[in-house]
C-alpha positions in Angstrom: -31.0 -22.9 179.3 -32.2 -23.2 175.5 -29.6 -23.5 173.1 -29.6 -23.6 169.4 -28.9 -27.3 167.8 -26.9 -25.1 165.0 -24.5 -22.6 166.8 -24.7 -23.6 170.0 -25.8 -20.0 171.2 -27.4 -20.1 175.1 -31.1 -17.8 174.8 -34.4 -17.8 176.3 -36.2 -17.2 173.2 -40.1 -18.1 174.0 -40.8 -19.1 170.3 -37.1 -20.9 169.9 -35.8 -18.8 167.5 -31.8 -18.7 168.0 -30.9 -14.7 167.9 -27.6 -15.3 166.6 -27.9 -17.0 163.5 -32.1 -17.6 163.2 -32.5 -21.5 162.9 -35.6 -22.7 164.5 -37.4 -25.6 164.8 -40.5 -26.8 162.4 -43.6 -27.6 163.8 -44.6 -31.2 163.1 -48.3 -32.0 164.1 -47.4 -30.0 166.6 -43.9 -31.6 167.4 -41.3 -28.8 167.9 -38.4 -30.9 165.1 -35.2 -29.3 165.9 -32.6 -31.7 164.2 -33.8 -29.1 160.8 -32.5 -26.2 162.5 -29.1 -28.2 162.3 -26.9 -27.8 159.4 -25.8 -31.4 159.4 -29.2 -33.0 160.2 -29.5 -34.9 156.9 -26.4 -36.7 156.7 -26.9 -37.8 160.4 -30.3 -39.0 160.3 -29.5 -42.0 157.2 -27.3 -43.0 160.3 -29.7 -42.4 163.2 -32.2 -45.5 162.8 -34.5 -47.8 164.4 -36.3 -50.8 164.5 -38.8 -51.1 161.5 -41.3 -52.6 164.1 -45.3 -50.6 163.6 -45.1 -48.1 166.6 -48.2 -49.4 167.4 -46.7 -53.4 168.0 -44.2 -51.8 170.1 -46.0 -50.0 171.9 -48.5 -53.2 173.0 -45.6 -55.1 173.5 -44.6 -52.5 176.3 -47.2 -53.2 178.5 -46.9 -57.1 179.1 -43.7 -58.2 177.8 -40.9 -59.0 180.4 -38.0 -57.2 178.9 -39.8 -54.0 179.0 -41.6 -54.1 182.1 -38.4 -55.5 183.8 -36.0 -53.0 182.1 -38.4 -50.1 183.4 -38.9 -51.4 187.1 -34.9 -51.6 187.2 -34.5 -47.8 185.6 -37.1 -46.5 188.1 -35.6 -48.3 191.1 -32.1 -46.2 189.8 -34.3 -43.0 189.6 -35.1 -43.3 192.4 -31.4 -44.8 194.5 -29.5 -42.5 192.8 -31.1 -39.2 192.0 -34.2 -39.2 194.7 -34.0 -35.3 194.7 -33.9 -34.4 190.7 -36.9 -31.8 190.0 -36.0 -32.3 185.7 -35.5 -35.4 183.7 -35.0 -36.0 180.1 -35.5 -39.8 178.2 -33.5 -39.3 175.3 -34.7 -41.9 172.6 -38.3 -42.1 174.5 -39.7 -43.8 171.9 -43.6 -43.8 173.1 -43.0 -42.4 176.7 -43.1 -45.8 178.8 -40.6 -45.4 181.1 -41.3 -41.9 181.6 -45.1 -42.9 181.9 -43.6 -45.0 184.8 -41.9 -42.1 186.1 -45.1 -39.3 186.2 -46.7 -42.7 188.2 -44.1 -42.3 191.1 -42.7 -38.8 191.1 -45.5 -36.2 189.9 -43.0 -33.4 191.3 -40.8 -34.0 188.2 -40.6 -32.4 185.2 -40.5 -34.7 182.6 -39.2 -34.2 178.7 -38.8 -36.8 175.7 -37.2 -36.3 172.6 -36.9 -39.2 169.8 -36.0 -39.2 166.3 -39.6 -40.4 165.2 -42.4 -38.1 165.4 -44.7 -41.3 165.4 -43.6 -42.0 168.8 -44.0 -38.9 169.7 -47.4 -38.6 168.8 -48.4 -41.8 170.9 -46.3 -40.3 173.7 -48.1 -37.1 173.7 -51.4 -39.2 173.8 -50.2 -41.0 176.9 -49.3 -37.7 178.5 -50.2 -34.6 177.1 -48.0 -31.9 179.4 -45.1 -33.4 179.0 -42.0 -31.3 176.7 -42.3 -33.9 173.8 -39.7 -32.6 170.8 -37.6 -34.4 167.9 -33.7 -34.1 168.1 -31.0 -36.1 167.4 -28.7 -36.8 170.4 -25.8 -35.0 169.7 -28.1 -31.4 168.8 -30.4 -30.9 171.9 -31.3 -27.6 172.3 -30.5 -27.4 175.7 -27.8 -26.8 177.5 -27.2 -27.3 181.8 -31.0 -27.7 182.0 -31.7 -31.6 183.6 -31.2 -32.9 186.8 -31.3 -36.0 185.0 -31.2 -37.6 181.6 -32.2 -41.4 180.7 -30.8 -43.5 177.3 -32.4 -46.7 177.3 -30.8 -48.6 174.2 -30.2 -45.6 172.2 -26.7 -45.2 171.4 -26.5 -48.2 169.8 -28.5 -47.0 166.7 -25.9 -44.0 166.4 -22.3 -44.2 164.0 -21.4 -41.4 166.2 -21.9 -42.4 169.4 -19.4 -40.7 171.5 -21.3 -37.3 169.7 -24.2 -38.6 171.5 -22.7 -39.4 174.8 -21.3 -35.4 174.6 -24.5 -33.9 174.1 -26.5 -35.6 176.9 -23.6 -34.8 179.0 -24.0 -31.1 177.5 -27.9 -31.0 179.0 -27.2 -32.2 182.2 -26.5 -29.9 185.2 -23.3 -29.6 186.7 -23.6 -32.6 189.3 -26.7 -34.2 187.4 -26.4 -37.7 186.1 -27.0 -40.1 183.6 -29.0 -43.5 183.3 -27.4 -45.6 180.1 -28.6 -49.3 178.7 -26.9 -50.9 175.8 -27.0 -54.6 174.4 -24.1 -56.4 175.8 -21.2 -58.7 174.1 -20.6 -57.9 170.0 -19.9 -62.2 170.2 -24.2 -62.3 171.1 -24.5 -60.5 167.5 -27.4 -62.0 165.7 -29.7 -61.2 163.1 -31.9 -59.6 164.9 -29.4 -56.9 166.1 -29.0 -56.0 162.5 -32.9 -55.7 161.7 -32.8 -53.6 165.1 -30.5 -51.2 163.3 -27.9 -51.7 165.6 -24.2 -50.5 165.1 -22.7 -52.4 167.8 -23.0 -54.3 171.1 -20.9 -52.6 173.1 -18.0 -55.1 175.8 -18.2 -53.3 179.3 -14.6 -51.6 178.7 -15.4 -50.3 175.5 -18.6 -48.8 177.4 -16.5 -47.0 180.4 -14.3 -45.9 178.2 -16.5 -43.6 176.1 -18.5 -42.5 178.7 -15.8 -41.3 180.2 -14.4 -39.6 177.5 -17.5 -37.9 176.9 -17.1 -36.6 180.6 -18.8 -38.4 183.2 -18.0 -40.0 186.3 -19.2 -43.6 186.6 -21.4 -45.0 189.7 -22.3 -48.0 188.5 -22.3 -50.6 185.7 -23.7 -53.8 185.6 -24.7 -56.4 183.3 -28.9 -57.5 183.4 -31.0 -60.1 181.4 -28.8 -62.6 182.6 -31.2 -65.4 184.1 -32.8 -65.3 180.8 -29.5 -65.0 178.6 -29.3 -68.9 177.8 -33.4 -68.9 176.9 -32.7 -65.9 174.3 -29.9 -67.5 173.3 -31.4 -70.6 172.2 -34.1 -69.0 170.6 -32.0 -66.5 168.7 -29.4 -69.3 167.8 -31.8 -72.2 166.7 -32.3 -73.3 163.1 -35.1 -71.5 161.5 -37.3 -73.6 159.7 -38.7 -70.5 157.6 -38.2 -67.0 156.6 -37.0 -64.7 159.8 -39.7 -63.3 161.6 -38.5 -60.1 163.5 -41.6 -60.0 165.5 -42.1 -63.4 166.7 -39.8 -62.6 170.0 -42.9 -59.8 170.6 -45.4 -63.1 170.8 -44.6 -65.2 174.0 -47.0 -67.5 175.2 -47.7 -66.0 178.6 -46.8 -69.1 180.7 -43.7 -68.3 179.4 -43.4 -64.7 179.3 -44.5 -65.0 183.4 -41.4 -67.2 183.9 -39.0 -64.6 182.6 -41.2 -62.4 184.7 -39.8 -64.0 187.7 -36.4 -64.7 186.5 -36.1 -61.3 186.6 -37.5 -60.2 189.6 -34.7 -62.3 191.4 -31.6 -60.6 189.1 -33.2 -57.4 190.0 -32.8 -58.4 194.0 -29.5 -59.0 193.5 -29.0 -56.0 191.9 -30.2 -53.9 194.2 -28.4 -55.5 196.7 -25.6 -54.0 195.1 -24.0 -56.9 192.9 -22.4 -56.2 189.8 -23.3 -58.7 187.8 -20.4 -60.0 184.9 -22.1 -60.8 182.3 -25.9 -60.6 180.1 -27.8 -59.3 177.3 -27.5 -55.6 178.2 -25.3 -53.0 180.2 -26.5 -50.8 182.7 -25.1 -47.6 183.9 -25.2 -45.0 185.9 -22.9 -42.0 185.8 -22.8 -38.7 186.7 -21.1 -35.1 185.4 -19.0 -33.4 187.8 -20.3 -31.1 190.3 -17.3 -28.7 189.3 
């Protein structure tokens, strides 16, 4: 069901328009932007930010670099163990549609929507697939409401002040039973200078990460730590004296001997993950939970 981002009325409205109280959303190059149609939007979205990487860096780096292409080979594997019958599916934070790229590859009998706070990632979504429901929102005002089988997060909530408002308004979209695929960066003591350039609020300990999830609602499945082989590597990079200035984008330029190696390194944690290991620590969480079927 639709709902309005401002009152929370439930409607079908074809154009969007909320019947009760008339916020809709403003066409962007034709994105739909709904965080407008929310009262609040402007205090929230100083608070809501991202990376200041080109869209267009980011979007390269997704198609050779190892955290990327491992991070998506272990959500689909999840998609797929956990929720092989889901017929919608919404990537929250989408950024420029990779994952859900990966999805459309494996499961074209889903129905796939992304929503990100930046209509430049939109637009390079919408270039990679063109009939997928691309729209702005923040987390905590998506106009939906019981309308996905399943919703993905994949380093989102970090970027948010308010990120239990988040956690409720994913678990808000999601159908009774439905269920939730969550990454976050791992261990606030790992905290380095390039969390705070990634706009980053926190890194989250695994209790702290249960707990709100669960507050928000959910059941959890699963939670395990990944990037651990390569922890100590991206330790020592991030932790070494810098002989110059900080350079945000050097860890997007690895010398692809090297960038093969972590390659591998992750291929073997993602065996023993889905042999079912929880693994105790590493540079990211990974969860999945569900909302109750009641």
């Amino acid at each position: 069901m639709r709902s309005c981002p401002r009152c929370r009325t439930g409607h079908q409205a074809p154009d969007w328009v909320c019947p009760a109280c008339g916020a809709a959303p403003v066409p962007i190059q034709g994105i739909l932007s709904f965080s407008a149609a929310s009262d609040t939007a402007s205090d929230k979205r100083s608070a809501d930010q991202d990376a200041d990487y080109l869209r267009s860096d980011l979007a390269a780096a997704e198609r050779w670099h190892f955290w990327f292409q491992s991070r998506r080979r272990l959500v689909l594997w999840m998609l797929q163990r956990y929720f092989p019958n889901m017929q919608s599916l919404l990537d929250v934070g989408c950024g420029s549609g990779f994952v859900l790229e990966g999805v459309r590859e494996q499961r074209r009998d889903v129905a796939l929507s992304g929503t990100d706070a930046g209509i430049d990632a939109l637009l390079i979504a919408r270039n990679r697939m063109p009939d997928v429901f691309w729209f702005e929102a923040l987390a905590d005002g998506l106009p939906f409401e019981d309308e996905f089988d399943a919703v993905m997060a994949l380093d989102v909530i970090e970027h948010i002040d308010r990120d239990g408002d988040a956690l409720a308004g994913m678990f808000r979209v999601i159908v009774p039973g439905g269920g939730l695929i969550l990454t976050v960066p791992q261990h606030p003591s790992l905290w380095t200078e390039v969390d705070a350039f990634s706009c980053h609020r926190r890194r989250y300990t695994r209790t702290e990460l249960l707990q709100k999830v669960r507050v928000a609602g959910f059941e959890v499945v699963r939670c395990t730590s990944c990037f651990v082989l390569t922890l100590p590597l991206i330790m020592a990079s991030r932790w070494r004296p810098r002989a110059g200035p900080f350079d945000p984008s050097a860890e997007l330029r690895l010398p692809r001997l090297v960038n093969g190696g972590l390659n591998g390194l992750q291929e073997i944690e993602s065996w023993l993950i889905k042999s079912g290991l929880s693994l105790p620590i590493g540079g990211s969480l990974l969860m999945v939970a569900r909302r109750p079927a009641a």
